[in-house]
PDBQT receptor file of N, H, CA, C and O in Angstrom, charges set to zero:
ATOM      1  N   UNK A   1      -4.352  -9.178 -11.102  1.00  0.00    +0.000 N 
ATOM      2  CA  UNK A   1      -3.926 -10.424 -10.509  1.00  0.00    +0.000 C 
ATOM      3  C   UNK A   1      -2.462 -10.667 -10.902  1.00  0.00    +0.000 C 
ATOM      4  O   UNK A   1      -2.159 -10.972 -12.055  1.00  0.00    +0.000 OA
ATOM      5  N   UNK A   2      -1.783 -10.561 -10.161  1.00  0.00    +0.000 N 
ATOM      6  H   UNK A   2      -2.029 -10.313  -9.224  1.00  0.00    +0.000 HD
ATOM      7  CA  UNK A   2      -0.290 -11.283 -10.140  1.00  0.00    +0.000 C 
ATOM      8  C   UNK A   2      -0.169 -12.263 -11.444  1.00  0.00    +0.000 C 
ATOM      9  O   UNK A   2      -0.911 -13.179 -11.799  1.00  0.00    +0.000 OA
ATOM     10  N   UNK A   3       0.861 -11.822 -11.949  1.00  0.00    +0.000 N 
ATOM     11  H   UNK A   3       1.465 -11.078 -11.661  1.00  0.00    +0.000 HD
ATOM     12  CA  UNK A   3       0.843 -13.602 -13.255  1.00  0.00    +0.000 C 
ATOM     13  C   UNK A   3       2.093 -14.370 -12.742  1.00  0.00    +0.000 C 
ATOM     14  O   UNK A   3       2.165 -15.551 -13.082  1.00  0.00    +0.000 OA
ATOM     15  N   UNK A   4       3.087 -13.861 -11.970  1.00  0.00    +0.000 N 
ATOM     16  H   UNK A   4       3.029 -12.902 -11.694  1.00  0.00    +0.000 HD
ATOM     17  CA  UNK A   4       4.097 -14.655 -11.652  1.00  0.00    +0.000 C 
ATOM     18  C   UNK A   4       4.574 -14.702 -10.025  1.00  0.00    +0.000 C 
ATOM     19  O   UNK A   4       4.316 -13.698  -9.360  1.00  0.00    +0.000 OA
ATOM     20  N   UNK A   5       5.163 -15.675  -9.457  1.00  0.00    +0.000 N 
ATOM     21  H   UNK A   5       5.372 -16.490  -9.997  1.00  0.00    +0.000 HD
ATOM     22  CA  UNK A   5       5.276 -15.042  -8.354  1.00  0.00    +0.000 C 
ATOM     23  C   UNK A   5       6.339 -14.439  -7.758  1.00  0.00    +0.000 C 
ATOM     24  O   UNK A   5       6.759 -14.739  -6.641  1.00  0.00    +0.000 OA
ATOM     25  N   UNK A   6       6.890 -13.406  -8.632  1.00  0.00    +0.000 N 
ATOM     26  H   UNK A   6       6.548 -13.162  -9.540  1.00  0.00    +0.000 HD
ATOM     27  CA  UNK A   6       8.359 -12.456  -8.399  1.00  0.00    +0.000 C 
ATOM     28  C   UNK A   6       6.832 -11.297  -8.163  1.00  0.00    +0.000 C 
ATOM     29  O   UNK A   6       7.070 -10.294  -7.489  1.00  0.00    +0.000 OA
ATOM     30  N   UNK A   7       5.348 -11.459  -8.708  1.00  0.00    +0.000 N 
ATOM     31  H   UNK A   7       5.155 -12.273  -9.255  1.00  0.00    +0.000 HD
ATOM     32  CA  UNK A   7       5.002  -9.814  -8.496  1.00  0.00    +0.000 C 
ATOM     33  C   UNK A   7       4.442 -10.280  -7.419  1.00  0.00    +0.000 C 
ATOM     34  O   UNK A   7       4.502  -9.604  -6.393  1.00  0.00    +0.000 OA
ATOM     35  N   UNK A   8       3.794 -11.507  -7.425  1.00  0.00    +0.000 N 
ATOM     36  H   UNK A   8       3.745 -12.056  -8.259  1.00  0.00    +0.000 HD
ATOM     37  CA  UNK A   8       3.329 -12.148  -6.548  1.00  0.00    +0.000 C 
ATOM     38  C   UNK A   8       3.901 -11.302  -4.943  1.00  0.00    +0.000 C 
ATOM     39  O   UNK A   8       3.230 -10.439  -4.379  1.00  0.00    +0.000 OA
ATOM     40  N   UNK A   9       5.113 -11.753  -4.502  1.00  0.00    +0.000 N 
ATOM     41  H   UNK A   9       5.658 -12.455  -4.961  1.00  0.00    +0.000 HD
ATOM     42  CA  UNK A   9       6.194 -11.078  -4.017  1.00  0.00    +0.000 C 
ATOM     43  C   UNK A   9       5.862  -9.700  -3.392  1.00  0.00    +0.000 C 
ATOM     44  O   UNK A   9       5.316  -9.283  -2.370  1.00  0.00    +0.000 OA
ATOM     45  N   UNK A  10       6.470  -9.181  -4.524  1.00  0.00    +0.000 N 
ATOM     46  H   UNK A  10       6.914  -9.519  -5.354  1.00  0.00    +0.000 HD
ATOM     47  CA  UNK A  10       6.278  -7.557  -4.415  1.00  0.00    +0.000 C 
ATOM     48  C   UNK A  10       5.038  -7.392  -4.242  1.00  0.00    +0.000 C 
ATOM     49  O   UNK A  10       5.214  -6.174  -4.263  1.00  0.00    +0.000 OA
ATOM     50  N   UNK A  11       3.950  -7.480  -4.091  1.00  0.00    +0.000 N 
ATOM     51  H   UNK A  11       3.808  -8.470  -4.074  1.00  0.00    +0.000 HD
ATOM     52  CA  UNK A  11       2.611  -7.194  -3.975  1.00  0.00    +0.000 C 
ATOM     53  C   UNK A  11       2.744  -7.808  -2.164  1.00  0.00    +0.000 C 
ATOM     54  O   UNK A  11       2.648  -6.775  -1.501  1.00  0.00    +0.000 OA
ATOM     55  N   UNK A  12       2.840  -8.479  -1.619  1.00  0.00    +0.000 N 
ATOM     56  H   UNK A  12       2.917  -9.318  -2.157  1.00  0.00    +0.000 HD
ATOM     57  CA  UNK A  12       2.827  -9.282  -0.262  1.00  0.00    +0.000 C 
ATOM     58  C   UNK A  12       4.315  -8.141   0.631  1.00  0.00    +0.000 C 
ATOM     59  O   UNK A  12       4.012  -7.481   1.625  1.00  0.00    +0.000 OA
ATOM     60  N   UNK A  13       5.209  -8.120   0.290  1.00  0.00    +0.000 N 
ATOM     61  H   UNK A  13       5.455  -8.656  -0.518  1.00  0.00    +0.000 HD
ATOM     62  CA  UNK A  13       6.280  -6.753   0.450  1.00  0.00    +0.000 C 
ATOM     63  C   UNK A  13       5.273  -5.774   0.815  1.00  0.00    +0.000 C 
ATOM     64  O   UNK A  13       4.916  -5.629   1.984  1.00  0.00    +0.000 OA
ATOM     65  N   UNK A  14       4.687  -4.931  -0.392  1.00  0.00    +0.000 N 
ATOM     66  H   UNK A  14       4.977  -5.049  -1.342  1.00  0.00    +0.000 HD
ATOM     67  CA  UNK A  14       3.996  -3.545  -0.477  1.00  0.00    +0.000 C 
ATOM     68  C   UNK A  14       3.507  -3.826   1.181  1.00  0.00    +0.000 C 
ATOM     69  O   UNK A  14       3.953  -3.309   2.205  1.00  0.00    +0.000 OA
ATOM     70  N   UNK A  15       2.329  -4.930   0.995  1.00  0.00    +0.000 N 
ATOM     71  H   UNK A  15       1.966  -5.350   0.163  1.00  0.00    +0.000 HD
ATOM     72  CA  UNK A  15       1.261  -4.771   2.200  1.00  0.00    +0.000 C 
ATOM     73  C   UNK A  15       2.020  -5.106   3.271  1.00  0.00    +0.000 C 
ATOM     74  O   UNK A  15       1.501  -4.667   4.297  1.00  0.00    +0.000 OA
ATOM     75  N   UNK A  16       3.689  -6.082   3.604  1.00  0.00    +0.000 N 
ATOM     76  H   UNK A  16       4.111  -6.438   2.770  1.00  0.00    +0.000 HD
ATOM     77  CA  UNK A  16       3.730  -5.538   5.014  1.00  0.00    +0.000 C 
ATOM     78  C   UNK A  16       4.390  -4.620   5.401  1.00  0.00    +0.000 C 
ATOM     79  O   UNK A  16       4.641  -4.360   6.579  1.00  0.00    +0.000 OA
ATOM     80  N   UNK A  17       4.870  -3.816   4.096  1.00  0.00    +0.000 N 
ATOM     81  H   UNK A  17       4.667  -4.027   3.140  1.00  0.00    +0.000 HD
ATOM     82  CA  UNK A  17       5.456  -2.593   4.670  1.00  0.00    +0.000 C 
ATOM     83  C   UNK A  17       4.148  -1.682   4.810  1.00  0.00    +0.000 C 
ATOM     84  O   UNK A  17       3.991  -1.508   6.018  1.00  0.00    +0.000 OA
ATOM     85  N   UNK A  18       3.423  -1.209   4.293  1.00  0.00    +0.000 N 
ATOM     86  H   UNK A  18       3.551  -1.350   3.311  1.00  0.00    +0.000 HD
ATOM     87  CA  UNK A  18       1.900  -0.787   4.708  1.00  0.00    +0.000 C 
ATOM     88  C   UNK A  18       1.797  -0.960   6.291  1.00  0.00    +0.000 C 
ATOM     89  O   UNK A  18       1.971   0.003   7.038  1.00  0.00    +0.000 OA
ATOM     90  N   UNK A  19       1.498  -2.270   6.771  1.00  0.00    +0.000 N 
ATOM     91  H   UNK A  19       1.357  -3.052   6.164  1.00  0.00    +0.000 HD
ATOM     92  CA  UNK A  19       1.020  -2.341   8.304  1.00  0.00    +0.000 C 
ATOM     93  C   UNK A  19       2.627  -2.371   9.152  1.00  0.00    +0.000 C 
ATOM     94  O   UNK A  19       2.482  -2.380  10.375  1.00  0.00    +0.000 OA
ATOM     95  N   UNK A  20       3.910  -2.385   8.739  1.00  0.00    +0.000 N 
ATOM     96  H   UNK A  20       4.027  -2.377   7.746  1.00  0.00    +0.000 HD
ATOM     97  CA  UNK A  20       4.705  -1.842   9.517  1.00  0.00    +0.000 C 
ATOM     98  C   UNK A  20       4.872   0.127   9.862  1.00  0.00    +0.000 C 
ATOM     99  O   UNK A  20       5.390   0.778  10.770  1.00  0.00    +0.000 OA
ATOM    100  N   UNK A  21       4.159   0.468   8.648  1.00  0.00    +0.000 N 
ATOM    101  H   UNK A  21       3.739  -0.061   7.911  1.00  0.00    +0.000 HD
ATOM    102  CA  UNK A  21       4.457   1.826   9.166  1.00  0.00    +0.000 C 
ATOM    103  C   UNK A  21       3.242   2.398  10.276  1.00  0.00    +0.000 C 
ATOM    104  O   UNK A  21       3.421   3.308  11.085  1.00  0.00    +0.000 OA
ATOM    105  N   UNK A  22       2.041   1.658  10.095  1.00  0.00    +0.000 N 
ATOM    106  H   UNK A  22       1.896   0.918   9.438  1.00  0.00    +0.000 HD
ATOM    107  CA  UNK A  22       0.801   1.664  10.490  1.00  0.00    +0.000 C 
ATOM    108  C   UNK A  22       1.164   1.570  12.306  1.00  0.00    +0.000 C 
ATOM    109  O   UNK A  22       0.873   2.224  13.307  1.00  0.00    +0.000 OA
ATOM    110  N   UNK A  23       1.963   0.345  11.978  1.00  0.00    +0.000 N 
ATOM    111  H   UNK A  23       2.200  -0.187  11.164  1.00  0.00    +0.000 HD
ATOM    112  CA  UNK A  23       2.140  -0.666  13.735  1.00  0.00    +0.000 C 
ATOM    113  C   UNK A  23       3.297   0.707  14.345  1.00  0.00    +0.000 C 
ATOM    114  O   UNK A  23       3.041   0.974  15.519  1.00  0.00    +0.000 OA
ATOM    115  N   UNK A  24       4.429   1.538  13.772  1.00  0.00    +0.000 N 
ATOM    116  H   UNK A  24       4.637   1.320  12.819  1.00  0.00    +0.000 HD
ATOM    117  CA  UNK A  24       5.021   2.033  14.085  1.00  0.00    +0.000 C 
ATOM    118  C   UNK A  24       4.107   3.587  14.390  1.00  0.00    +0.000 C 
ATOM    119  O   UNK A  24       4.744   4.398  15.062  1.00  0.00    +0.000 OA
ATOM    120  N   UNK A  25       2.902   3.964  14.010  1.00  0.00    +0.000 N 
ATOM    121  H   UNK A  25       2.385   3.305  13.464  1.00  0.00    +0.000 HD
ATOM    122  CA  UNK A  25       2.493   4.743  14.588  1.00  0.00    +0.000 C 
ATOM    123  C   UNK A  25       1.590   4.492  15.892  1.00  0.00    +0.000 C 
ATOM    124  O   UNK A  25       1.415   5.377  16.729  1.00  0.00    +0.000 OA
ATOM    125  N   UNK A  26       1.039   3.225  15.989  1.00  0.00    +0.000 N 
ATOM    126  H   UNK A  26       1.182   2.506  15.309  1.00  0.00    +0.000 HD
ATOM    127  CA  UNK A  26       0.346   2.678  16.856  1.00  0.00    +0.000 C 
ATOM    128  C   UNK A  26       1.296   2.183  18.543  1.00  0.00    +0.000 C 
ATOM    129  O   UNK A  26       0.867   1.986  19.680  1.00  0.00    +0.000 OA
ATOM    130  N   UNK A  27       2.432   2.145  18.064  1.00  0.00    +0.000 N 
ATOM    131  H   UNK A  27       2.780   2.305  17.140  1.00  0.00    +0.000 HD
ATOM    132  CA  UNK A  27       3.369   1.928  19.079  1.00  0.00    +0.000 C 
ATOM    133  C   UNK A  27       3.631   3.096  19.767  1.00  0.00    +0.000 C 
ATOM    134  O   UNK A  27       4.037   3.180  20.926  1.00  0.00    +0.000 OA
ATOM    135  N   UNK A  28       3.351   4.099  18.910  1.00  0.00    +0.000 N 
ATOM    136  H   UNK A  28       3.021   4.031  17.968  1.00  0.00    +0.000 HD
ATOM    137  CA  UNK A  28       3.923   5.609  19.271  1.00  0.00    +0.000 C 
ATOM    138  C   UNK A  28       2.228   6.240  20.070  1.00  0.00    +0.000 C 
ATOM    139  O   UNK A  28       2.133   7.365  20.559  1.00  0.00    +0.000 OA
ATOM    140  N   UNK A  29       1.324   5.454  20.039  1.00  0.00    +0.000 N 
ATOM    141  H   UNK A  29       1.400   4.539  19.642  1.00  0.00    +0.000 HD
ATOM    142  CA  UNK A  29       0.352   5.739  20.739  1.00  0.00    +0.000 C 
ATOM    143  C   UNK A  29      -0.361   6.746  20.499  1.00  0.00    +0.000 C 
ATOM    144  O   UNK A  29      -1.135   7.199  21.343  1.00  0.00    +0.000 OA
ATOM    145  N   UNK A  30      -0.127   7.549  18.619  1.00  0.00    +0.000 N 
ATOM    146  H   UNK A  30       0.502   7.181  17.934  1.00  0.00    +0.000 HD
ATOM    147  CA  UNK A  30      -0.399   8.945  18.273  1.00  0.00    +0.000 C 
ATOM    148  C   UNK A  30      -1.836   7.932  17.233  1.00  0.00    +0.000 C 
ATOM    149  O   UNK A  30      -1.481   7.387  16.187  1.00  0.00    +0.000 OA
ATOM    150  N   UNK A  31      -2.883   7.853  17.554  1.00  0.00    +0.000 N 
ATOM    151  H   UNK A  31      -3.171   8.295  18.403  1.00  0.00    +0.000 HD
ATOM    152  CA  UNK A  31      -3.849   7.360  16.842  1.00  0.00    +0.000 C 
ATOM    153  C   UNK A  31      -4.138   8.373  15.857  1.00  0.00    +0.000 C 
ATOM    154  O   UNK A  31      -4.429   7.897  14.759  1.00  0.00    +0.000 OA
ATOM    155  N   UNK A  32      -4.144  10.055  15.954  1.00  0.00    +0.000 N 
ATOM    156  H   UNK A  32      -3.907  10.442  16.846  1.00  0.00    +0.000 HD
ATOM    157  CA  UNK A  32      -3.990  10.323  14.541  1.00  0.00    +0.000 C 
ATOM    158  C   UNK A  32      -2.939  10.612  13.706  1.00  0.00    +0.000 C 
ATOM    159  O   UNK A  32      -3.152  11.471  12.850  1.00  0.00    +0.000 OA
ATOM    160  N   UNK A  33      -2.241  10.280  13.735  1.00  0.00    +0.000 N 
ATOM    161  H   UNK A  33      -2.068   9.582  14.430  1.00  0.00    +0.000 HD
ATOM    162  CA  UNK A  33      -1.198   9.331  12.956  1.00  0.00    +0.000 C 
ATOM    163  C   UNK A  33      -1.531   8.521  12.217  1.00  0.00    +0.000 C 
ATOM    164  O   UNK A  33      -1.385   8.571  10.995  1.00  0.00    +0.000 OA
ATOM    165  N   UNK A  34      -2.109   7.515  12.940  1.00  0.00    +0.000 N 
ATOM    166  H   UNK A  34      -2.228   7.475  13.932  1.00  0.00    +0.000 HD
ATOM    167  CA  UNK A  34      -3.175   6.443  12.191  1.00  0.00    +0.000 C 
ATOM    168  C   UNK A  34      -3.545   6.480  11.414  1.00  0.00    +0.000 C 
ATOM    169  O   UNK A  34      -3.159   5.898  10.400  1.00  0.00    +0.000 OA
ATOM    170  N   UNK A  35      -4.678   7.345  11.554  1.00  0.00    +0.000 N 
ATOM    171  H   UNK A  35      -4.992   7.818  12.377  1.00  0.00    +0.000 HD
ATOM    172  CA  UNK A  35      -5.649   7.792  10.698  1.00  0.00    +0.000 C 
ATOM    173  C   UNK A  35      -4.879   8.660   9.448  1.00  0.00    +0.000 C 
ATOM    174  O   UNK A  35      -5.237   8.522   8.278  1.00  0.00    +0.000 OA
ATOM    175  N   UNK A  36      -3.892   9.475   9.808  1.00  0.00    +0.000 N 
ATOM    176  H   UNK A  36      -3.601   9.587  10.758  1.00  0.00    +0.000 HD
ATOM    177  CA  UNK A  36      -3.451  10.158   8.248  1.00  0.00    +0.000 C 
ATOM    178  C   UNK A  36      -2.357   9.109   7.580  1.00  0.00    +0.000 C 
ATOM    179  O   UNK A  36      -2.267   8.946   6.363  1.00  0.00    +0.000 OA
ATOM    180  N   UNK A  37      -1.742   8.592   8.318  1.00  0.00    +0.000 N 
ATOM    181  H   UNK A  37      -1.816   8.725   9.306  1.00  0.00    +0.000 HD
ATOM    182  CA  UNK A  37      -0.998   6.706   7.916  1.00  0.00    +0.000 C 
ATOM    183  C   UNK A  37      -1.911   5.996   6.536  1.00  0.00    +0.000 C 
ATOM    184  O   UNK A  37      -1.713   5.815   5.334  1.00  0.00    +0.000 OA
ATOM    185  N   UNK A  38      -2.786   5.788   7.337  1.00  0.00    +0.000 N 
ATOM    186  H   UNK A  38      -2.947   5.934   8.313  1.00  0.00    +0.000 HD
ATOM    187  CA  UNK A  38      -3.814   4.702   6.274  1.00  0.00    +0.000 C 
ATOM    188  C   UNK A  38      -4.846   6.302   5.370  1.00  0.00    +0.000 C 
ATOM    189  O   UNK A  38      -5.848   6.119   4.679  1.00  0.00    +0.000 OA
ATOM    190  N   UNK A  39      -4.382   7.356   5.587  1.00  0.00    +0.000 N 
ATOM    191  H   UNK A  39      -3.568   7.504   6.149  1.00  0.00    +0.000 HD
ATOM    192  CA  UNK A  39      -5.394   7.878   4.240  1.00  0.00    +0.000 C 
ATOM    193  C   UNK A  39      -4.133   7.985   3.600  1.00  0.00    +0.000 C 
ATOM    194  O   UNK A  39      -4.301   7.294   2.595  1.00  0.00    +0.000 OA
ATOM    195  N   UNK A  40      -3.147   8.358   3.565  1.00  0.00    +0.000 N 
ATOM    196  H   UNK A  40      -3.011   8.919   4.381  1.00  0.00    +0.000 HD
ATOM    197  CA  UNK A  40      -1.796   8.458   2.778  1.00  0.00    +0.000 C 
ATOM    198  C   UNK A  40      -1.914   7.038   1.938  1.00  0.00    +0.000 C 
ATOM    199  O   UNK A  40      -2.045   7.013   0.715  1.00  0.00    +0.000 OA
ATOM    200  N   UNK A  41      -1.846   5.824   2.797  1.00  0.00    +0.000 N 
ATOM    201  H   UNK A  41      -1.740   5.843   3.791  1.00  0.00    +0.000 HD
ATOM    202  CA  UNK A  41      -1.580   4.534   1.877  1.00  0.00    +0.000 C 
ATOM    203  C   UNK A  41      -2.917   4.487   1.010  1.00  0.00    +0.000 C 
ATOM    204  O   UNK A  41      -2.605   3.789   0.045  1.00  0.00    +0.000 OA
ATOM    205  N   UNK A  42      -4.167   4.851   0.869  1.00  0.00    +0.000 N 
ATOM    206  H   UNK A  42      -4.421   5.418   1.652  1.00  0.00    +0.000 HD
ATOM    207  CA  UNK A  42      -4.937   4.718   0.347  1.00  0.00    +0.000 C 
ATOM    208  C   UNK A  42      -4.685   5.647  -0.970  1.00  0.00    +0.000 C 
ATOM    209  O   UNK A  42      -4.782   5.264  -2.136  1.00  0.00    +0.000 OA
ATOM    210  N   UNK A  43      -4.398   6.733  -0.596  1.00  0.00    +0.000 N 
ATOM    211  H   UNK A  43      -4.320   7.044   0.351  1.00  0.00    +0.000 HD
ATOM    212  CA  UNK A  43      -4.331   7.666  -1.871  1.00  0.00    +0.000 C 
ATOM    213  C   UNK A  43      -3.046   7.070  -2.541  1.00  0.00    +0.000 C 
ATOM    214  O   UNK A  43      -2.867   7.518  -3.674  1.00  0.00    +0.000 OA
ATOM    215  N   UNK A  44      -1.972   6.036  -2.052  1.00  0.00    +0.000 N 
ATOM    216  H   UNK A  44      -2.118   5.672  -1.132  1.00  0.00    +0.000 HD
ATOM    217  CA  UNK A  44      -0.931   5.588  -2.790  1.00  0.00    +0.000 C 
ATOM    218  C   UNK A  44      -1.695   4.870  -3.162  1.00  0.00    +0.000 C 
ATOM    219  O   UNK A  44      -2.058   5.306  -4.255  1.00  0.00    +0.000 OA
ATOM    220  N   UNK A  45      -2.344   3.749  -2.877  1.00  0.00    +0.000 N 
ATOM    221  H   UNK A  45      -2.049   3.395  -1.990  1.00  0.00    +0.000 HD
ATOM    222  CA  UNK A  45      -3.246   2.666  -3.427  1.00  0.00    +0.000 C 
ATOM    223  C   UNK A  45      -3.831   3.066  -4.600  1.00  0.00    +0.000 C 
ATOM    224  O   UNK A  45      -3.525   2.370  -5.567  1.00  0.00    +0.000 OA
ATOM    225  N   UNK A  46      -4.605   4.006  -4.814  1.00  0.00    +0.000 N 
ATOM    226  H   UNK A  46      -4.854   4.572  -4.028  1.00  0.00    +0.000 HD
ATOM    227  CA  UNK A  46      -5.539   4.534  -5.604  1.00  0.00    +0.000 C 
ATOM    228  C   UNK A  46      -4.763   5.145  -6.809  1.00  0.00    +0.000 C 
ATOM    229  O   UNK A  46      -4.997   4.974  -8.006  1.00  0.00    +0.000 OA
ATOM    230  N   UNK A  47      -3.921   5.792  -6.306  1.00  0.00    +0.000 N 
ATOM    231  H   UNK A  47      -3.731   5.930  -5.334  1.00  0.00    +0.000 HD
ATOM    232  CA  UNK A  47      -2.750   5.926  -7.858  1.00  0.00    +0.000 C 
ATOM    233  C   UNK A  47      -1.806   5.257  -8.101  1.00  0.00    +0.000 C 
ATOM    234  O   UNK A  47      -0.863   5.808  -8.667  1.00  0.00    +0.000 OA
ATOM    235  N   UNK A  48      -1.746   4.306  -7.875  1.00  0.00    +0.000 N 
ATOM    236  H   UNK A  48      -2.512   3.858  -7.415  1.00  0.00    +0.000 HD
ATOM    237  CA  UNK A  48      -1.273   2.520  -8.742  1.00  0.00    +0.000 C 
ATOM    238  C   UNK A  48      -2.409   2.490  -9.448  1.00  0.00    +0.000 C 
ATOM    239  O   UNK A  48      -2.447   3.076 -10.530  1.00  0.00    +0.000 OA
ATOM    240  N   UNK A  49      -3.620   1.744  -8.917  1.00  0.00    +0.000 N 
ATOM    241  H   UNK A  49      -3.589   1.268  -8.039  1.00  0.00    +0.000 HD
ATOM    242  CA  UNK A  49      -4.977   0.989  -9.728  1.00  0.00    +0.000 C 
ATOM    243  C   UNK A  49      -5.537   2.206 -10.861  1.00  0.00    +0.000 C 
ATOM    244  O   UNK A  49      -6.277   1.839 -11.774  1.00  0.00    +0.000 OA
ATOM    245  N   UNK A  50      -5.131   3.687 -10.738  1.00  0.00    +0.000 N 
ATOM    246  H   UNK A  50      -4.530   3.985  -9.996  1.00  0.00    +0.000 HD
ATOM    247  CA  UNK A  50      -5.645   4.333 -11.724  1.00  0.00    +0.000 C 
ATOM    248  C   UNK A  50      -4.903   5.043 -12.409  1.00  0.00    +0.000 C 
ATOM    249  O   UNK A  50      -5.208   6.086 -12.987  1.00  0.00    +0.000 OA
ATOM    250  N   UNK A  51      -3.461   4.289 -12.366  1.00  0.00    +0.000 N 
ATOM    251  H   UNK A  51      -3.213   3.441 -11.897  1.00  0.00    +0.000 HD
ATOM    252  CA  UNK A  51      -2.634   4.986 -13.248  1.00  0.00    +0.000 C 
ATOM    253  C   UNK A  51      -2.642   5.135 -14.553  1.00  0.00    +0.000 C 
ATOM    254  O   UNK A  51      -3.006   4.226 -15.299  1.00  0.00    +0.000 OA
ATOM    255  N   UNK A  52      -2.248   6.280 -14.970  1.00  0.00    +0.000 N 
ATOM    256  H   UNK A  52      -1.953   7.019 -14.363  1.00  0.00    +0.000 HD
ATOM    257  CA  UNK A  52      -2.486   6.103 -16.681  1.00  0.00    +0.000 C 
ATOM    258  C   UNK A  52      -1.064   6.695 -17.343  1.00  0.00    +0.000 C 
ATOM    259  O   UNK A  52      -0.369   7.606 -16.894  1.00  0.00    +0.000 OA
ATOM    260  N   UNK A  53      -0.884   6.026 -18.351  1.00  0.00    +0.000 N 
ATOM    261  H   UNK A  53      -1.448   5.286 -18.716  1.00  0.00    +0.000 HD
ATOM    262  CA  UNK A  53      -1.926   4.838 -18.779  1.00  0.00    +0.000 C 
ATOM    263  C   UNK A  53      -1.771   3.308 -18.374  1.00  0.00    +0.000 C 
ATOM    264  O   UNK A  53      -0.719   2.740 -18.670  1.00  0.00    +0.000 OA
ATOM    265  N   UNK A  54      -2.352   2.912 -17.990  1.00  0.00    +0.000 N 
ATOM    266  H   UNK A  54      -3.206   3.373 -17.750  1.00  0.00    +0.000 HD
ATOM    267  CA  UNK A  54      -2.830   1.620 -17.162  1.00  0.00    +0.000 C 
ATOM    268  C   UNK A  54      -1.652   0.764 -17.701  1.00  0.00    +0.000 C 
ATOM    269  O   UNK A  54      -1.178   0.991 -18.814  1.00  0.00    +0.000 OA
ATOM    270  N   UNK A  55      -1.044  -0.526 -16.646  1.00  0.00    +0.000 N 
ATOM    271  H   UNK A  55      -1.429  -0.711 -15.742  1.00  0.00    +0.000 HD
ATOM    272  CA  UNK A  55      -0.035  -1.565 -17.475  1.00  0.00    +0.000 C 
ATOM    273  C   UNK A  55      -0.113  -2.586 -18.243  1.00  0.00    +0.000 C 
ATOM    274  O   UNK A  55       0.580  -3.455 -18.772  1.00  0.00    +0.000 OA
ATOM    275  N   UNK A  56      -1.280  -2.181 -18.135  1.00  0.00    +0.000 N 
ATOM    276  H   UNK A  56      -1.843  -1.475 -17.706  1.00  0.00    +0.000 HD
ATOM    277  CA  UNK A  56      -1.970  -3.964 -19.226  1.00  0.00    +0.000 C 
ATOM    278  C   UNK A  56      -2.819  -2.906 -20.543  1.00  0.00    +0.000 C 
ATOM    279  O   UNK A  56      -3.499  -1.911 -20.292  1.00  0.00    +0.000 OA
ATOM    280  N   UNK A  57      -2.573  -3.391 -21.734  1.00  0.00    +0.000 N 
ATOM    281  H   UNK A  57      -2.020  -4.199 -21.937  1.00  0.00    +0.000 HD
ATOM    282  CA  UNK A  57      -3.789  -2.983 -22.394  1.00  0.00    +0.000 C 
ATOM    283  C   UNK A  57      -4.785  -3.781 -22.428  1.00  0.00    +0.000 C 
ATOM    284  O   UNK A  57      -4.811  -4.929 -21.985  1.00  0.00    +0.000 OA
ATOM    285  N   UNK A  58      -6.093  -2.889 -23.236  1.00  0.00    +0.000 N 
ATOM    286  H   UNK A  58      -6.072  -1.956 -23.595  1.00  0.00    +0.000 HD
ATOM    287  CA  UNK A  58      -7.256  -3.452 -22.843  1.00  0.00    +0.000 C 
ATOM    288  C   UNK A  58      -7.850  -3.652 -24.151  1.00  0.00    +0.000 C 
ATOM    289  O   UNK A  58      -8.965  -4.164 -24.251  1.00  0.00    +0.000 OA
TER     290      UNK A  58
């Protein structure tokens, strides 16, 4: 969870650059594009949340 809103920010940034690159393959009418678009952002997704070692300790 965000603690301030400068990450606040950058977290709302990330996701509309996410669906601008998404909308720029969808314009281009190449639907698999799409589909390797959003598995690319997912595997970026997934190595943020499981980076190690993690940014918070626990």
């Amino acid at each position: 969870m965000p603690t301030n809103e400068k990450e606040f920010n950058c977290n709302l940034f990330d996701q509309l650059t996410l669906i601008e690159r998404i909308e720029r393959q969808v314009d281009k009418g190449d639907l698999q594009a799409v589909k390797e678009e959003i598995e690319f952002q997912k595997k970026e997704i997934n190595r943020k949340l499981y980076q190690k070692p993690p940014l918070t300790s626990e």
